[in-house]
C-alpha positions as a LaTeX table, in Angstrom:
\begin{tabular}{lrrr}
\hline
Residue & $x$ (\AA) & $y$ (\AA) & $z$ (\AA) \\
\hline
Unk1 & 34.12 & 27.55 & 38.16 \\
Unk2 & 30.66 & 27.47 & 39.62 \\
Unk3 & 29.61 & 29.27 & 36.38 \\
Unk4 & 31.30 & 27.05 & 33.87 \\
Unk5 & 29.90 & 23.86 & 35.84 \\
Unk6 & 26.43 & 25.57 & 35.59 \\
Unk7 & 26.45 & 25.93 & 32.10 \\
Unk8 & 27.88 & 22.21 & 31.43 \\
Unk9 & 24.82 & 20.95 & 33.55 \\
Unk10 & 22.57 & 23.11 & 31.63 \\
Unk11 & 24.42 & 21.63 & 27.98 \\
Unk12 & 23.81 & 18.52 & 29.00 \\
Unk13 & 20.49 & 18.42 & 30.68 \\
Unk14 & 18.83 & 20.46 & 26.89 \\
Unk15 & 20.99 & 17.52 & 25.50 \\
Unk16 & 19.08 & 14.81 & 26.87 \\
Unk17 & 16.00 & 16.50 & 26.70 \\
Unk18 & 16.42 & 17.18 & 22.62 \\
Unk19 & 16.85 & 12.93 & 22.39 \\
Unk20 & 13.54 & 12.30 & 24.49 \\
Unk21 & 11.66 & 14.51 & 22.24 \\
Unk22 & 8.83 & 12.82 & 21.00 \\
Unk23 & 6.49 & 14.54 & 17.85 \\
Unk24 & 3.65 & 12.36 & 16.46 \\
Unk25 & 3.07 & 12.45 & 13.17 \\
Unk26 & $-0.36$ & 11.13 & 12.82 \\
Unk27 & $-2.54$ & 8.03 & 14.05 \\
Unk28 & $-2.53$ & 4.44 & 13.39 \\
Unk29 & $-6.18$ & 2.40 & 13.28 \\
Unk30 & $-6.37$ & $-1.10$ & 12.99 \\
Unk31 & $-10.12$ & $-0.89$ & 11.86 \\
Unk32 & $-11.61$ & 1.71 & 9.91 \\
Unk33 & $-13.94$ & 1.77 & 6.90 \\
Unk34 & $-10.82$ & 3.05 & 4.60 \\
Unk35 & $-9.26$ & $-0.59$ & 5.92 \\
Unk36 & $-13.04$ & $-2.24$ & 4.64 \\
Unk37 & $-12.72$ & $-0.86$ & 1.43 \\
Unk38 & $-9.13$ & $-2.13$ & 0.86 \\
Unk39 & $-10.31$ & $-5.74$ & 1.89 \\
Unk40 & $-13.51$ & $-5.14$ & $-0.11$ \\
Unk41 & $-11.21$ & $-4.27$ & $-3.20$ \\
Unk42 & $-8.86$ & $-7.19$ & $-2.64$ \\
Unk43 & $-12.24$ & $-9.84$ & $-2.74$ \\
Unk44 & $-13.11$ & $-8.08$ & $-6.02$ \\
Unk45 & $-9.86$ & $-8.13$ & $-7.31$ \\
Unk46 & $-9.50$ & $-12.13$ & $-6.54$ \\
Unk47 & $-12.87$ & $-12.19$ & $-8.37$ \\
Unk48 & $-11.80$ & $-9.21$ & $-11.48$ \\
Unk49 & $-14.78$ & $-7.52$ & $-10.64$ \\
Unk50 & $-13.29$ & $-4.18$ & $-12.06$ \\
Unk51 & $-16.97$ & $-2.62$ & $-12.29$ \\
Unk52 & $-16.65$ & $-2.97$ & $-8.50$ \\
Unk53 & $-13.14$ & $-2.07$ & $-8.36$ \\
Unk54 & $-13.94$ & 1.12 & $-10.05$ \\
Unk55 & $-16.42$ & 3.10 & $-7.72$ \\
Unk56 & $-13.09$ & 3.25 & $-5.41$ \\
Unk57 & $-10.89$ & 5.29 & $-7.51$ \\
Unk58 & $-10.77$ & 8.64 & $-8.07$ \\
Unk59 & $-10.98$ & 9.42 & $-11.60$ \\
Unk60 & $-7.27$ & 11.18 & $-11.21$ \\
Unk61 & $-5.64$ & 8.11 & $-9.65$ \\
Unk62 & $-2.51$ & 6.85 & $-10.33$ \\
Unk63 & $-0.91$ & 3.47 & $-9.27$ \\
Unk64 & 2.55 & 2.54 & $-9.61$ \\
Unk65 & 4.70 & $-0.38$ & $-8.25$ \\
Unk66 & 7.13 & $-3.14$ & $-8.86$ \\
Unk67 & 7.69 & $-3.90$ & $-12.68$ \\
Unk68 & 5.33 & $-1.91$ & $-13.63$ \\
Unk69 & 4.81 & 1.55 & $-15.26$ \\
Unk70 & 2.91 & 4.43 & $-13.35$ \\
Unk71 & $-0.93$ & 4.34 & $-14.65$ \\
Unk72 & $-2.19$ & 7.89 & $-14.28$ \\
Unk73 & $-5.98$ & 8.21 & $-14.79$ \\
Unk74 & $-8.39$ & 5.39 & $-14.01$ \\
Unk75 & $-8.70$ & 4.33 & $-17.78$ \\
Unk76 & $-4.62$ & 3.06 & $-17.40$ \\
Unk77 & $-5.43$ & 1.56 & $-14.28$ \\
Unk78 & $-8.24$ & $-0.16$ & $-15.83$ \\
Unk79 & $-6.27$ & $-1.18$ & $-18.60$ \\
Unk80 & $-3.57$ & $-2.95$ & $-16.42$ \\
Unk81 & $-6.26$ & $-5.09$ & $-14.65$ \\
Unk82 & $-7.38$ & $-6.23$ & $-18.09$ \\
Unk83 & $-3.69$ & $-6.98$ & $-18.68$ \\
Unk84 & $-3.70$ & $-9.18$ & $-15.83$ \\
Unk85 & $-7.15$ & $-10.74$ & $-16.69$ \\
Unk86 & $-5.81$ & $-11.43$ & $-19.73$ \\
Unk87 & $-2.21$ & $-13.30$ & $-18.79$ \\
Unk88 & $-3.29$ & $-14.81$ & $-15.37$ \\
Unk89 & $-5.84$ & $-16.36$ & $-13.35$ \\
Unk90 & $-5.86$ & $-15.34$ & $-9.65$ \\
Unk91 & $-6.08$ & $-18.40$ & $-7.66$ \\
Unk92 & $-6.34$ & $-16.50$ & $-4.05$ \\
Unk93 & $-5.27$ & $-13.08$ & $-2.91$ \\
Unk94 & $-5.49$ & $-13.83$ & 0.48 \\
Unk95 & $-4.40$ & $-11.64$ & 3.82 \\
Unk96 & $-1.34$ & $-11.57$ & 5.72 \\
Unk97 & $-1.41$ & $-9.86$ & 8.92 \\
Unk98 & $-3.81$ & $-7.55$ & 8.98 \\
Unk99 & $-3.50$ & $-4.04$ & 7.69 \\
Unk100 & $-3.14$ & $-0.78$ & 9.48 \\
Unk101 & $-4.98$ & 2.59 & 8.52 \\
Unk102 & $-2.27$ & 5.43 & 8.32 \\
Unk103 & $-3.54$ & 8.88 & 9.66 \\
Unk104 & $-0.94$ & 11.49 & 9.07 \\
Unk105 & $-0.39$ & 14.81 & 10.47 \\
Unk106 & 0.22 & 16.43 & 6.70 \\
Unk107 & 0.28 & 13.69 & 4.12 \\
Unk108 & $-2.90$ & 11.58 & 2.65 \\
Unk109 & $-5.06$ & 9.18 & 4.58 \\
Unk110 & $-3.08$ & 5.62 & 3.78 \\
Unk111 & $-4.08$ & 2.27 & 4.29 \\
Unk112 & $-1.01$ & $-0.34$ & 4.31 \\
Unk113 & $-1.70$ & $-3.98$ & 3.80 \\
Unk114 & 0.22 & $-7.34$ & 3.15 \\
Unk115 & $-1.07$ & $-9.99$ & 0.76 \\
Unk116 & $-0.33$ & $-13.43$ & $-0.04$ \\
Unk117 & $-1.08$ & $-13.59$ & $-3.94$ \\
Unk118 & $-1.57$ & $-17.66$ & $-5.98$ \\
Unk119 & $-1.57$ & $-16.96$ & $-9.82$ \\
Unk120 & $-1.77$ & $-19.10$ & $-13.03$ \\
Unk121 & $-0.12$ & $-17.60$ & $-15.90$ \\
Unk122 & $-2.73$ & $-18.56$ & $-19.09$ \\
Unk123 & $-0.14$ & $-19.46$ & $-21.49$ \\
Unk124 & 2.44 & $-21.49$ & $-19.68$ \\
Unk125 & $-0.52$ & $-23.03$ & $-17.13$ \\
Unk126 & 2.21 & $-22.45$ & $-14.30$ \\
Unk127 & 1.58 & $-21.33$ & $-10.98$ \\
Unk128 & 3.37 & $-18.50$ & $-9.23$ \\
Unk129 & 2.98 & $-17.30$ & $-4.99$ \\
Unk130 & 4.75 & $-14.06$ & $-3.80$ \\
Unk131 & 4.19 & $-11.67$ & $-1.13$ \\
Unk132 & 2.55 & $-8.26$ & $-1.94$ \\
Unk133 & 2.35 & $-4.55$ & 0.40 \\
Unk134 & $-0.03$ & $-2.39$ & $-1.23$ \\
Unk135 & $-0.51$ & 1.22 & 0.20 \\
Unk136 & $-3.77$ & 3.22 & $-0.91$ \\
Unk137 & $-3.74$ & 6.73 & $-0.22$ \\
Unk138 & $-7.29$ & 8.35 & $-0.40$ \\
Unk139 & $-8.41$ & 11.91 & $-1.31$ \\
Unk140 & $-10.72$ & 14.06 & 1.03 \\
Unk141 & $-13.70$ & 12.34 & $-1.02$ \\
Unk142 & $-12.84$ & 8.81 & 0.30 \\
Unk143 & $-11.55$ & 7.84 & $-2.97$ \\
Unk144 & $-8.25$ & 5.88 & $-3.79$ \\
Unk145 & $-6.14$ & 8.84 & $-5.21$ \\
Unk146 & $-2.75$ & 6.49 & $-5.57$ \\
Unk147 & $-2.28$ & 2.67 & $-5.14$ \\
Unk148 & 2.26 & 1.98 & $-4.62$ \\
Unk149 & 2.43 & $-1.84$ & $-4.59$ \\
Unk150 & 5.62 & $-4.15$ & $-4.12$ \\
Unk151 & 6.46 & $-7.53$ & $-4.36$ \\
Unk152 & 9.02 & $-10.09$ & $-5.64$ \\
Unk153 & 8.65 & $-10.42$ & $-9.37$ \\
Unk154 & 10.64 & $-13.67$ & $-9.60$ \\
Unk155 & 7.77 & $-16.40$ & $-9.22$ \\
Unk156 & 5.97 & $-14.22$ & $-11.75$ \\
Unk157 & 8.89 & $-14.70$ & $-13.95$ \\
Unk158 & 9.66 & $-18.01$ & $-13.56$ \\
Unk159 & 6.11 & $-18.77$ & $-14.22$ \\
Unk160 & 5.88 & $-16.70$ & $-17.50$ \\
Unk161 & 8.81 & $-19.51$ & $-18.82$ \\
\hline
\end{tabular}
């Protein structure tokens, strides 16, 4: 009995244990010159200053995100900012919260941040808002390898009508 009572303690106790486990998986910063560059690229892209914009993309970057197709290559990415200097003028891109620099234990350097974004589509002169995450992942260079952003696409639509 003293045996079986033992070995229930024993269960239990690596049990509890397991669940209290904690692993890291990486670092967060909440300044760091990867989180300057985002910022910087933000005030450029507010501006279209895509000769800017450029020197922070690796030449093998992709980007990808809501309603749009993935850009591979920074001639497509290039060509989607002309799309959008072409439809819309960007009124403000302007920060909300602040955005946190993603170490990780086995994955690529990311830098998370939250936008508020004020556009004028060209043709129909009306103005859409929405909320934006953008997460920039950057090679071992300190370039952008991939850009995922998300956002609402219904003020964009409503404003294209």
């Amino acid at each position: 009995m003293k045996k079986l009572i033992f070995i229930s303690l024993m269960v239990c106790s690596f049990a509890a244990s397991a669940q209290t486990a904690i692993e890291k998986n990486g670092t967060i910063y909440k300044k760091h010159p990867y989180i300057t560059i985002v910022e910087s690229l933000e005030r450029m892209m507010a501006k279209m200053d895509t000769i800017g914009m450029v020197k922070y993309y690796a030449d093998t970057a992709y980007a990808f995100g809501t309603g749009a197709p993935e850009t591979k290559g920074i001639a497509s990415i290039k060509a989607g900012w002309r799309y959008i200097a072409n439809e819309w003028e960007i009124v403000s891109i302007t920060p909300n919260g602040y955005p946190d620099a993603l170490e990780y234990t086995n994955d690529p350097f990311t830098v998370q941040s939250w936008w508020v974004v004020k556009v004028v589509n060209k043709k129909t002169k009306k103005q859409a808002t929405f909320f934006e995450v953008i997460f920039h992942s950057f090679n071992k260079d300190g370039k952008i390898s991939s850009e995922m952003s998300f956002h609402d696409s219904t003020p964009l639509l409503e404003a294209m009508k």
